[in-house]
N, C-alpha and C positions, 0 to 999 in steps of 0.2 A: 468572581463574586465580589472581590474587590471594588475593579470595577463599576460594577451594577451597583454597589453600595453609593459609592463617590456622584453618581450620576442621580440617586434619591435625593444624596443631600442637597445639589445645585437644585432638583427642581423644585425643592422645600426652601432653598434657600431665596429663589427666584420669587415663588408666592407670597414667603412672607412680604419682600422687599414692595414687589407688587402690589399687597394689599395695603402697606405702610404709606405708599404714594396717590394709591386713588383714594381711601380714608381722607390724608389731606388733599386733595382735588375736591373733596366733597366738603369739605371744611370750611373752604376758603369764601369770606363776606368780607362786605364792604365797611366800612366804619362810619356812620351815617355823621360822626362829628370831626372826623380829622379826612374821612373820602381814603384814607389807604385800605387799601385790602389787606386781610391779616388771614393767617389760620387759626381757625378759633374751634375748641371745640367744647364749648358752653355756652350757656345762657347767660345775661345779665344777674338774673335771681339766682343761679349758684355762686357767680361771683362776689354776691352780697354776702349770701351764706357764709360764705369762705370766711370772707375778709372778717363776719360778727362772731362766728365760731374759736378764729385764730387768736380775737385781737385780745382777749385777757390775757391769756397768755404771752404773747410778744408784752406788752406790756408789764409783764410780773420777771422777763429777761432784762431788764431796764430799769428794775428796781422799782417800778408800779408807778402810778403818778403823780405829781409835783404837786406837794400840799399847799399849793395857793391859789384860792379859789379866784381871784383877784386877777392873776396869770392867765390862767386859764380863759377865763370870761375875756382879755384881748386875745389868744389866740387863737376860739371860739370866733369873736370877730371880724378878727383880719376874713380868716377864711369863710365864712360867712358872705363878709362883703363881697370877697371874690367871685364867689358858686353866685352871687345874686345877679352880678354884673355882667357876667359871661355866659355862655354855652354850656355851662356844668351846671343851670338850673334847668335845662332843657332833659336830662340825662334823669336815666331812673336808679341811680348812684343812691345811697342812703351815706353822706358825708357826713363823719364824726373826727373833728380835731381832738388831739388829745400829747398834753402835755408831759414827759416822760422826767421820769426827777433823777436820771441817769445826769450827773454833771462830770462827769470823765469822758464820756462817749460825744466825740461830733459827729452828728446823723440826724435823718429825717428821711422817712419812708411813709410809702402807702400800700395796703393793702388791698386785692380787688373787692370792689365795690363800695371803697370812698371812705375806708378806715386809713386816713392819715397821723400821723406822728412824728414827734420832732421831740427831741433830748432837751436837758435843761444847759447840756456843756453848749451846743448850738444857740439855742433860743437867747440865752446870758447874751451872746457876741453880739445882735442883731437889733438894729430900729425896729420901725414897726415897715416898714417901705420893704427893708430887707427879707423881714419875716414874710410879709405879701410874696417875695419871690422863691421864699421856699415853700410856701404853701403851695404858690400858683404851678409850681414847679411838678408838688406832689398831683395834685389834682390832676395836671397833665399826664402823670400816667395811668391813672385809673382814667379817664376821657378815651387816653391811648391802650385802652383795654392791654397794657404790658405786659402784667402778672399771668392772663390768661394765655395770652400769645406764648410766651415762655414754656408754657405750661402745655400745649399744644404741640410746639415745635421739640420742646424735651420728648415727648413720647414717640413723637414722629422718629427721630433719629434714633432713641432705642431701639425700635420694632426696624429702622434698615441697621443696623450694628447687628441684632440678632441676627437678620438676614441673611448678611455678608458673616457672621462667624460659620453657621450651618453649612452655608455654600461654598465658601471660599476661605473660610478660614485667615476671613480679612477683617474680622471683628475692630482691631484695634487700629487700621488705616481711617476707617470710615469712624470711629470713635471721635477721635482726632480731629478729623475732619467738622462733624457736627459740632464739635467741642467749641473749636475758633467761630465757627458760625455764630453760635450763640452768644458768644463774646462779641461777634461783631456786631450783632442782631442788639444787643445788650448796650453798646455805644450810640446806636443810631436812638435805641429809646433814650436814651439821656437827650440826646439832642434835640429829641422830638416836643420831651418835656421842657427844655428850656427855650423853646419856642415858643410853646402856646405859654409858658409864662411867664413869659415879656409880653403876650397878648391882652390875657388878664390882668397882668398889674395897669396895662395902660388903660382898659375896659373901663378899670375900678377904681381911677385917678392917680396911683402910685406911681413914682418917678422908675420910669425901668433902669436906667442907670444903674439903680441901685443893684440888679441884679450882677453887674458886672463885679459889686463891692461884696456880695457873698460869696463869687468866686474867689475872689483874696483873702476870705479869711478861712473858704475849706482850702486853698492852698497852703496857706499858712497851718492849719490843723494840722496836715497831713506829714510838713517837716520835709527838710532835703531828701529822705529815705523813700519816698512815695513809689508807687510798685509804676514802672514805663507802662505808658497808655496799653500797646499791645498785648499787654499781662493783665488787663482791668476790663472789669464791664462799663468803667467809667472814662469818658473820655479825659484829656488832661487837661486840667482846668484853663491853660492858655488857650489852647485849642476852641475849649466852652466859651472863652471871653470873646472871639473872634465872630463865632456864630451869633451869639447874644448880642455883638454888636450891629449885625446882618440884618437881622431879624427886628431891632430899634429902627431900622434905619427904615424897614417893609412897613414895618405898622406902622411909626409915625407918619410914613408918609401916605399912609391909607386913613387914619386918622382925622390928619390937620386938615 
């Protein structure tokens, strides 16, 4: 009886795993702006959703927004010009910049479907060139359909975790395992975004250089204490400086 129990659960645990793998096989499209294949398991129009549904909120975690409408209106702008000059006016993205009056917090993220954000502790540090690179920055991951990707691959690796708990009672090996994935999966999107925004800043006229000079000052935010790259979904900002210099060097010479 035992047995015959032990043998239900592998072949339950077999199907979910199974079903968890061709679900993503049937997922998997191309990104018609960056050409990688991703797993994706939504639309653009829910990604918008998302991002317009989430973004009061993220916002009201940040202290809500930077009462200078003056602020606002350049980094309204900046990004603006960006989305104009690039590949991200092609995109059925609904891009809204939005200024956060959070001045202790260095950060700037994006939401899918083109809710970007930037703190007021960040935004203070930056020109306007620099500001172009974190915008251009964000933009690239909503391009890079990131948030949804993430979002795809989280479920994927729950549904084989359940798999392997059922069958094999290896729930927590294959945890693990999907864990570091994402985290790595999680680093290449950084690099991915600080690719195309070195693209856009050079699109939109902005000195990419400059994007090497907001890596110094999130270094410097972050303090000697900063968690080792392989502990982060972010790569280490030396590391960042290196690609970002890569990447100057492809486009300008695509460019000039």
């Amino acid at each position: 009886m035992r047995r015959g129990s032990w043998k239900i659960r592998i072949i339950i645990g077999l199907a979910i795993v199974g079903f968890a793998v061709l679900q993503r096989c049937n997922n998997k499209e191309e990104n018609p702006y960056t050409g990688r294949v991703q797993n994706i398991n939504m639309t653009s129009e829910q990604e918008i959703a998302i991002g317009l549904q989430s973004a009061p909120d993220i916002a009201q975690q940040y202290g809500g927004l930077y009462p200078d409408e003056r602020l606002q209106t350049l980094v309204d702008a900046v990004g603006n010009r960006l989305i104009q000059n690039s590949i991200a006016r092609e995109t059925p993205y609904k891009y809204e910049f939005h200024l956060l009056a959070d001045n202790q917090t260095v950060n700037a993220f994006a939401l899918p479907g083109g809710q970007v954000f930037i703190t007021y502790a960040l935004f203070s540090q930056l020109n306007e060139s620099q500001l172009a690179g974190v915008l251009g920055h964000e933009i690239g991951h909503v391009i890079g359909r990131h948030s949804a990707e993430r979002i795809a691959e989280s479920n994927f690796w729950k549904n084989v975790t359940m798999g392997a708990s059922v069958g094999a009672d290896a729930g927590d090996i294959v945890g693990s395992i999907g864990q570091n994935t994402l985290l790595t999966n999680g680093r290449g999107d950084e690099l991915e975004s600080d690719d195309l925004g070195v693209l856009f800043m050079i699109q939109s006229g902005y000195d990419p250089e400059e994007m090497i000079n907001v890596m110094e000052v999130l270094k410097a935010s972050a303090g000697p204490n900063r968690i080792p790259e392989f502990q982060s979904t972010h790569p280490d900002p030396d590391n960042r400086i290196e690609k970002i210099k890569e990447s100057i060097d492809k486009y300008v010479g695509q460019t000039g």
